[in-house]
C-alpha positions in Angstrom: -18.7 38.1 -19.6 -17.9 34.8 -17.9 -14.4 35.1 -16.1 -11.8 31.9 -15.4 -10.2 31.5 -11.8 -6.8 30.5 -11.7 -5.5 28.6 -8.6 -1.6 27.3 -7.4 -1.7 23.8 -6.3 1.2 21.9 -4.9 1.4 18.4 -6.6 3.1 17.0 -3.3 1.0 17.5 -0.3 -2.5 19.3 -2.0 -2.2 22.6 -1.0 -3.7 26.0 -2.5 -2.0 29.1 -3.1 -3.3 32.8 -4.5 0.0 33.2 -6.5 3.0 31.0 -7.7 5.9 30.5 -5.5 9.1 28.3 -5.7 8.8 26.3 -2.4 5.7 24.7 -0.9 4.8 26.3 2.8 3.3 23.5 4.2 5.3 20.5 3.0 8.7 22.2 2.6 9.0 20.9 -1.3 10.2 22.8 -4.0 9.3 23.5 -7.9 6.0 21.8 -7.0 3.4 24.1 -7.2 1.7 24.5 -10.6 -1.4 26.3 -12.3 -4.8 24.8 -11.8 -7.5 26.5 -14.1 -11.2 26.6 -11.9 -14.1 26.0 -14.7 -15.9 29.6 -16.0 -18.4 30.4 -13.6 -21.3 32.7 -15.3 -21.0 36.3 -14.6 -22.4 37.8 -11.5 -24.5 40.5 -13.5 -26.6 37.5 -15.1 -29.4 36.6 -13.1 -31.0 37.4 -9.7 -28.6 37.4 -6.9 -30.6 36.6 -4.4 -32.3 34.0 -6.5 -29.3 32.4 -7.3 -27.4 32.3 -4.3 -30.6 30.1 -3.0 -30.1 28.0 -5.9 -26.9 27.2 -5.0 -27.6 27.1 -1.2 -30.4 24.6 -1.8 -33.1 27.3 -0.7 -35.4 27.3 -3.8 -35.8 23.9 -4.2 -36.2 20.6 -2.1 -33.8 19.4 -0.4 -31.5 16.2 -1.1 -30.8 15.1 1.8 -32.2 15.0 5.7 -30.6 15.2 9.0 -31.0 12.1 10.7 -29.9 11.0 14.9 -26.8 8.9 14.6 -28.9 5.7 16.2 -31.0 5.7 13.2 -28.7 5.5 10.9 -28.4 1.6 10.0 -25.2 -0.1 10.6 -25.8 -3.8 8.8 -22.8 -4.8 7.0 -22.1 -4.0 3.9 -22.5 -6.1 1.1 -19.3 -7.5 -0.6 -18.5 -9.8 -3.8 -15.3 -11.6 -4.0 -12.5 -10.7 -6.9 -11.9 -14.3 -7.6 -8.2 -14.1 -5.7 -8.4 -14.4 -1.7 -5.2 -12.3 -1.4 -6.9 -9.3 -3.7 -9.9 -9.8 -1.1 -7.6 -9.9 1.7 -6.1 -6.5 0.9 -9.7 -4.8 -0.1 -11.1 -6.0 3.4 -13.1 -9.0 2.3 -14.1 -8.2 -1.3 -15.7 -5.6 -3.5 -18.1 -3.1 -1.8 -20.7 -1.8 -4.5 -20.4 2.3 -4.8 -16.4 2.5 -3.3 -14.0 4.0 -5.5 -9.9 2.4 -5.1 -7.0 3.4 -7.0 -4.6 0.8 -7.9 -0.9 2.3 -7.8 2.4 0.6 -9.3 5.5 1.0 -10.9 5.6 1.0 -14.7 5.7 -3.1 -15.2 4.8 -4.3 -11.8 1.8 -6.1 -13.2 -1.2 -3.4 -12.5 -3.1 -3.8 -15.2 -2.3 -7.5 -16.0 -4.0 -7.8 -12.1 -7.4 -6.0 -13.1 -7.6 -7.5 -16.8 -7.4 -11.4 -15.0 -10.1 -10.2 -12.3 -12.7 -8.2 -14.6 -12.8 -11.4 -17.0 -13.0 -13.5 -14.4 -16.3 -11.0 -12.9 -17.9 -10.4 -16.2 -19.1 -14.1 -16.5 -21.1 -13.0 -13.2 -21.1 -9.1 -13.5 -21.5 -6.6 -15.9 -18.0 -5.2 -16.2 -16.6 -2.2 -18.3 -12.8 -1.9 -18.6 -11.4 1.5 -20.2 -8.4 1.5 -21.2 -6.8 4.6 -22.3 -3.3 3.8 -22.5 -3.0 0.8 -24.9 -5.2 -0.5 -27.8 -7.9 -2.6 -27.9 -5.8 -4.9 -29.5 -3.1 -4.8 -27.0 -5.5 -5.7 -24.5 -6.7 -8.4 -26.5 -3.5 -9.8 -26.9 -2.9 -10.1 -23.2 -6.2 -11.6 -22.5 -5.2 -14.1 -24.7 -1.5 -15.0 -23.6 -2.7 -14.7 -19.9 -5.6 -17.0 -21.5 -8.8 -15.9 -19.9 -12.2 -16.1 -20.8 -13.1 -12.5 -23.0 -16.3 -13.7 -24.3 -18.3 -11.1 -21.7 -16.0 -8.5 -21.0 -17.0 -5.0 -22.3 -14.1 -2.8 -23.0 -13.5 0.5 -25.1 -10.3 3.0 -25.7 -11.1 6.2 -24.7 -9.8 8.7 -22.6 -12.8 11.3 -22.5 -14.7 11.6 -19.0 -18.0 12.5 -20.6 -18.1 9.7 -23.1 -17.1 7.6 -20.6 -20.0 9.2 -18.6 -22.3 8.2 -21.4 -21.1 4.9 -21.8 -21.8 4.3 -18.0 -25.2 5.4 -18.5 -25.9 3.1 -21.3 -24.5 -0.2 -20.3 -25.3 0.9 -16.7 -22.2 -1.9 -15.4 -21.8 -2.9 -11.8 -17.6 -2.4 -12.0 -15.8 0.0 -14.1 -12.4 0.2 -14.1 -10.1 3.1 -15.8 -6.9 2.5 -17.0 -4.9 5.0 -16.1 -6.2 8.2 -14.5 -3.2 10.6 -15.6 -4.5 10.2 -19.3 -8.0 11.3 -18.7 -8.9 14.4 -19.1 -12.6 17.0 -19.1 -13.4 19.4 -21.9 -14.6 22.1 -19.5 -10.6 22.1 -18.2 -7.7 23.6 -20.5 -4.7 21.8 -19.4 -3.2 18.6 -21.0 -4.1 15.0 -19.6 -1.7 14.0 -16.5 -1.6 17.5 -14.8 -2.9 18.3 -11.4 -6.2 19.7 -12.4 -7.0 16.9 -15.0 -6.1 14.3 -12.4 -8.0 16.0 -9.9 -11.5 17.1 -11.2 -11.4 13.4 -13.7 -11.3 11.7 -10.3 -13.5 13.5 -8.9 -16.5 12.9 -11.3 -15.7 9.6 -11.3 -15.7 8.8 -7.9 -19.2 10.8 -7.5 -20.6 9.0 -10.5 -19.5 5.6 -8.1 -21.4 6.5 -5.3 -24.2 8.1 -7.1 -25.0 4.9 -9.2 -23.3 2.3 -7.0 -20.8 0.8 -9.0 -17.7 -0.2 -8.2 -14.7 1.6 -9.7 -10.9 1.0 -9.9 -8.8 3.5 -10.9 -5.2 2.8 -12.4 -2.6 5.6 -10.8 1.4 5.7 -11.6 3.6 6.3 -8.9 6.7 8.8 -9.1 10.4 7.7 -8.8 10.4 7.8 -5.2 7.3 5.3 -4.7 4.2 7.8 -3.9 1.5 8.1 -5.9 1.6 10.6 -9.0 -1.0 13.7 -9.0 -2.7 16.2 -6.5 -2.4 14.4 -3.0 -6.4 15.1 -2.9 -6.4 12.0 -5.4 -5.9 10.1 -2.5 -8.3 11.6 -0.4 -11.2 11.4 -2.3 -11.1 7.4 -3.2 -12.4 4.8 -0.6 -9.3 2.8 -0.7 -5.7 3.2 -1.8 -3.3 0.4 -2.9 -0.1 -0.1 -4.2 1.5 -2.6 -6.1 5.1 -2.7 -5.2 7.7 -5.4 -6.2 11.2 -5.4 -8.5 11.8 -5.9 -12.1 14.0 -8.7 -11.1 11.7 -10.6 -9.0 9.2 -12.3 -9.7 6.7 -11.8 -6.3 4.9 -8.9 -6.4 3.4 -7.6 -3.0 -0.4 -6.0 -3.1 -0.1 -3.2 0.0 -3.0 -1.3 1.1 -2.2 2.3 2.3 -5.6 3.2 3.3 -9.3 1.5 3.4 -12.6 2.9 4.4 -13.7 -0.4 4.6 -11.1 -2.7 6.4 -7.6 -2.9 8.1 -4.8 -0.4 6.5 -1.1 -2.2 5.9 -3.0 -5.4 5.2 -1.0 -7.3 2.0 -1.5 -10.0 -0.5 1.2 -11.9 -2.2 1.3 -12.9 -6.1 3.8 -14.7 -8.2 4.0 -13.5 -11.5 4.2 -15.9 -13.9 4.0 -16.8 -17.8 0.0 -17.0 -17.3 -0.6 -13.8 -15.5 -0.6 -13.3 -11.3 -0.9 -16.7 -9.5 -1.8 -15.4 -5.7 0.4 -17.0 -3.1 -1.6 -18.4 0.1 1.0 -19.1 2.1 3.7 -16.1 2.4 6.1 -17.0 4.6 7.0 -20.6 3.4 8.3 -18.1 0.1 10.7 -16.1 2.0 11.9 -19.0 3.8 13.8 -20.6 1.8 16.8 -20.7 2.7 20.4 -22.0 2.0 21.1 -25.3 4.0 24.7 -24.0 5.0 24.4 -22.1 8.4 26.2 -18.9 8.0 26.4 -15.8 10.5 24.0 -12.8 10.3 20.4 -14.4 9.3 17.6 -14.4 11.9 14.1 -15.3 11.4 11.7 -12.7 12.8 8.0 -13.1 13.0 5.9 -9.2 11.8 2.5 -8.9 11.8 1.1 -7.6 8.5 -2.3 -6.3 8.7 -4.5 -9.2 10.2 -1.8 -12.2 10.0 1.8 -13.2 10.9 4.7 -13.3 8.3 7.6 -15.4 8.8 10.7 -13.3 7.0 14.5 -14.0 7.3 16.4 -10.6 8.0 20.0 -10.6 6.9 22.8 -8.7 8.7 27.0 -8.2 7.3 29.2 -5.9 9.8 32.2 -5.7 7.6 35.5 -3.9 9.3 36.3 -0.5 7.7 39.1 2.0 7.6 37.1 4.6 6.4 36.4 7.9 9.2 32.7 7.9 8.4 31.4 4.0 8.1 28.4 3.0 5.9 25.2 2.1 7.2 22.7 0.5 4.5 19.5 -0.9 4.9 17.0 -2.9 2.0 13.4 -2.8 3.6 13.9 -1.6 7.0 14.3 2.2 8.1 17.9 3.5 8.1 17.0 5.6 10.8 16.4 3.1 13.5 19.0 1.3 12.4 21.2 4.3 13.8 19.3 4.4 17.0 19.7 0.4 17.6 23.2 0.5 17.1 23.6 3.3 19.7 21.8 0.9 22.4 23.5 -1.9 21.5 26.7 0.2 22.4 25.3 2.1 25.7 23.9 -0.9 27.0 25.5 -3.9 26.1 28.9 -3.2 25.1 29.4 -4.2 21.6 30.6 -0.9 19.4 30.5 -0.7 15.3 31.8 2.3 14.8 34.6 0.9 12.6 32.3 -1.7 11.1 30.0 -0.8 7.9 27.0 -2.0 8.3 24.3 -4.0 5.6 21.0 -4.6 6.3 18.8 -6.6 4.1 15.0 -8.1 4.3 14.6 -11.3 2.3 11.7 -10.9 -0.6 12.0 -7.5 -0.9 9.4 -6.9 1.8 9.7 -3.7 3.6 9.2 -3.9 7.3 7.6 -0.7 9.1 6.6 -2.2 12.8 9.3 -2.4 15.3 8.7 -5.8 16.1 12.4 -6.3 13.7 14.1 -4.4 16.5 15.3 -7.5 18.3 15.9 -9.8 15.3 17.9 -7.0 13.5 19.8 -6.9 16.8 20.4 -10.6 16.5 21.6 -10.7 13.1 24.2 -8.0 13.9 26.0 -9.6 16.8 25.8 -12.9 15.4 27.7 -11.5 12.0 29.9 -9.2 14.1 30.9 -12.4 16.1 30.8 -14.4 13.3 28.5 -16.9 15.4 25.6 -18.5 13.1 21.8 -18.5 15.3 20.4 -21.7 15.1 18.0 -22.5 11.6 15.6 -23.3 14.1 15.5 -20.4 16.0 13.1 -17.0 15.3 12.8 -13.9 17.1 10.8 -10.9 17.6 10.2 -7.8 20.0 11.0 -4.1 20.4 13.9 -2.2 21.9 13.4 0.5 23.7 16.1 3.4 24.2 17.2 2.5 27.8 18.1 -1.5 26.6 14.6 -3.1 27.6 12.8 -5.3 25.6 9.2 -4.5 25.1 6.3 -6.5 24.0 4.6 -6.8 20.6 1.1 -7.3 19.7 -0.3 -10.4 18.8 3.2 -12.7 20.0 0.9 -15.7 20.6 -0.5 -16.0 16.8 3.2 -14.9 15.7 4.4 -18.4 17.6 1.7 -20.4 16.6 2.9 -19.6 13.1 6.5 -20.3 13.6 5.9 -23.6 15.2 3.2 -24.1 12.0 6.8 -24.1 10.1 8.9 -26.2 12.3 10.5 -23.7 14.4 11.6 -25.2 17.8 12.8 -21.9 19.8 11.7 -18.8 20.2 13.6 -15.3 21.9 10.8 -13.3 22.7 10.4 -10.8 24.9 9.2 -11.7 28.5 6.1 -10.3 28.6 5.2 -11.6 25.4 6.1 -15.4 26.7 2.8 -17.9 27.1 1.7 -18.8 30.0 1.2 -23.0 31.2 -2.4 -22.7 29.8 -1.3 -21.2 26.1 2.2 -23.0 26.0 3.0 -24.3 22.3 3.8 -27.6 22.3 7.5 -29.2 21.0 9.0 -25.1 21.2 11.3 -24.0 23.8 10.7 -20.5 24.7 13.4 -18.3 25.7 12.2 -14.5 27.2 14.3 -11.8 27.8 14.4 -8.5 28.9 17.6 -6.7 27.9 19.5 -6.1 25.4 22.5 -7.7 27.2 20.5 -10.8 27.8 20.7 -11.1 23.9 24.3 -10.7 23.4 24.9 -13.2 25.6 22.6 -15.3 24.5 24.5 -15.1 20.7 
């Protein structure tokens, strides 16, 4: 009689276990690791063995595939179709790539499905689009359509949350882009468990993504994230898609920032910037002129910094307070950087050049609620810091980028000559860079004064 397999999965990091335990081996969690029923598999007493182990290892019948010399294989590029926004392009690698499967990830409200409904009406008056929706009504979507007013009169869409009459509707209307809205509610027949756990997520995606590559369609799935940002379900989710992206941005604000985590088919960390608005998402083609908009009074502990996201340079304003405290253990906070480096800058800035804040709490905050990863923001954060601790505003017209290493040097960052032609593209006059990232005669930006240095002290002083 036919026999079910049970497997332990850990919902954090992916990883298979025999039996159920409490903490997760490889990634150190705990109380993450939860049953995962295999499919029956016919019993081994039906059938010829041998025959149907050559079955299964493609023996018997022809086979599929052939090896092929790597030179053979052909490498012209791949054809691409735009969404209709240049910052969802941006973020994709150029545009839509027929058979790639992408999962689009967000916070409950940060505007994921309001994104795909304005791109698939905008596609269906060229493509033949199918948008499942599993979570609301018909009607719901309707209603949005209409508030965000778009044109509906092509768009195919249908409620349902099983894979195999999704399957069949696929095969029917045979569309060019499919999108499912959300993953965690779909579930297989041939699986036991409810809709949203780690098999469901995982074997759902998995058909669908093969059914993408086997009939070259393109296919967005919608994911939800978990209270700490990542994306909810097996980490193998994330594996098996083509490209991951995640829609990140506060219920209080109203710029959302598009971030891809991983592409098979372009540059990772690349972003696009919306505005969301009474209408739907308006895309904003110029970032940095957004979070530059500052107050006109000059105050202490704001810097300018130039970072390079993905394949262009963002112009950001990074604000610092260092507030004198009484208290034995001093707070250190930081709002889109990492705390961690934070902790180590602070320790140069007292090894090498003098200044100690180890009475002062300390507040770091990126304007925009962008979160900066590269270390490019070492020197700016720097900035910021003295000029609050001093109470000593930096010039409006002044930006600043460039690493710090552990010894007090400053170290170069890529890309510093498209990072200054973007300041000066927004009137900034001077520049602290580091030396080695100055221009030389031949590449030297006309009307800004560049300033290089090479320690931390240098900076200080400078302040």
């Amino acid at each position: 009689m036919s026999k079910t397999k049970v497997a332990f999965v850990c919902n954090s990091c992916g990883a298979e276990f025999n039996k159920w335990q409490g903490q997760c081996t490889e990634c150190g969690e705990w109380n993450t690791i939860t049953e995962f029923r295999l499919p029956k598999e016919p019993s081994r007493n039906s059938g010829s063995i041998t025959s149907r182990s050559q079955d299964r290892l493609g023996f018997a019948g022809a086979l599929t595939s052939k090896i092929q010399k790597l030179s053979e294989i052909s490498t012209q590029q791949q054809y691409r179709f735009s969404t209709t926004f240049r910052e969802f392009d941006r973020v994709l690698g150029g545009g839509i790539i027929p058979g790639a499967a992408m999962i689009v990830g967000g916070h409950p409200g940060a505007g994921k499905s309001t994104l795909l409904l304005q791109t698939m009406c905008r596609l269906s008056l060229n493509y033949n689009v199918l948008y499942v929706t599993g979570e609301e009504s018909l009607q719901q979507v309707a209603l949005r359509a209409q508030r965000l007013q778009l044109p509906v009169d092509r768009l195919n869409v249908v409620s349902e949350t099983s894979i195999e009459n999704i399957c069949a509707f696929i095969e029917n209307l045979k569309p060019q882009i499919v999108v499912i809205d959300s993953i965690q509610v779909m579930h297989l027949d041939d699986i036991s468990s409810a809709p949203g756990s780690v098999s469901q997520v995982r074997e759902c995606a998995a058909v669908l993504t093969r059914v993408a590559k086997t009939k070259e369609i393109a296919c967005f799935l919608v994911g939800h994230v978990t209270k700490d940002g990542t994306l909810a379900g097996p980490k193998v989710l994330e594996h098996c898609v083509d490209c991951s992206i995640l829609l990140e941005g506060d219920s209080d604000s109203r710029f959302r920032t598009l971030r891809c985590l991983k592409n098979r088919f372009g540059a990772v960390n690349e972003i696009g910037v919306f505005a969301m608005t009474g209408t739907g998402m308006r895309e904003v083609s110029n970032p940095s002129a957004i979070f530059l908009n500052r107050s006109q009074d000059i105050s202490s502990g704001s810097c300018v910094m130039a970072i390079w996201e993905g394949t262009r340079p963002m112009l950001i304003e990074l604000q610092a307070l260092a507030d004198s405290t009484k208290s034995s253990n001093p707070r250190r906070l930081t709002v889109g950087t990492d705390s961690s480096r934070l902790a180590m800058l602070l320790a140069v800035l007292h090894r090498h050049a003098g200044v100690s804040m180890n009475d002062q709490d300390v507040f770091i905050n990126v304007v925009g609620g962008v979160k900066v990863e590269e270390t490019s923001a070492d020197l700016p954060l720097l900035a910021a810091l003295v000029s609050s601790y001093r109470d000593h505003p930096i010039a409006r017209d002044m930006i600043c980028f460039g690493e710090v290493g552990l010894s007090g040097e400053i170290r170069p960052v890529p890309s510093g000559q498209e990072r200054l032609a973007e300041a000066a593209k927004h009137g900034f006059k001077r520049a602290v860079i580091p030396k080695d990232n100055a221009p030389s005669a031949s590449h030297a930006i006309p009307g800004m004064e560049i300033i290089p240095v090479t320690r931390v002290s240098q900076l200080v002083d400078l302040i």
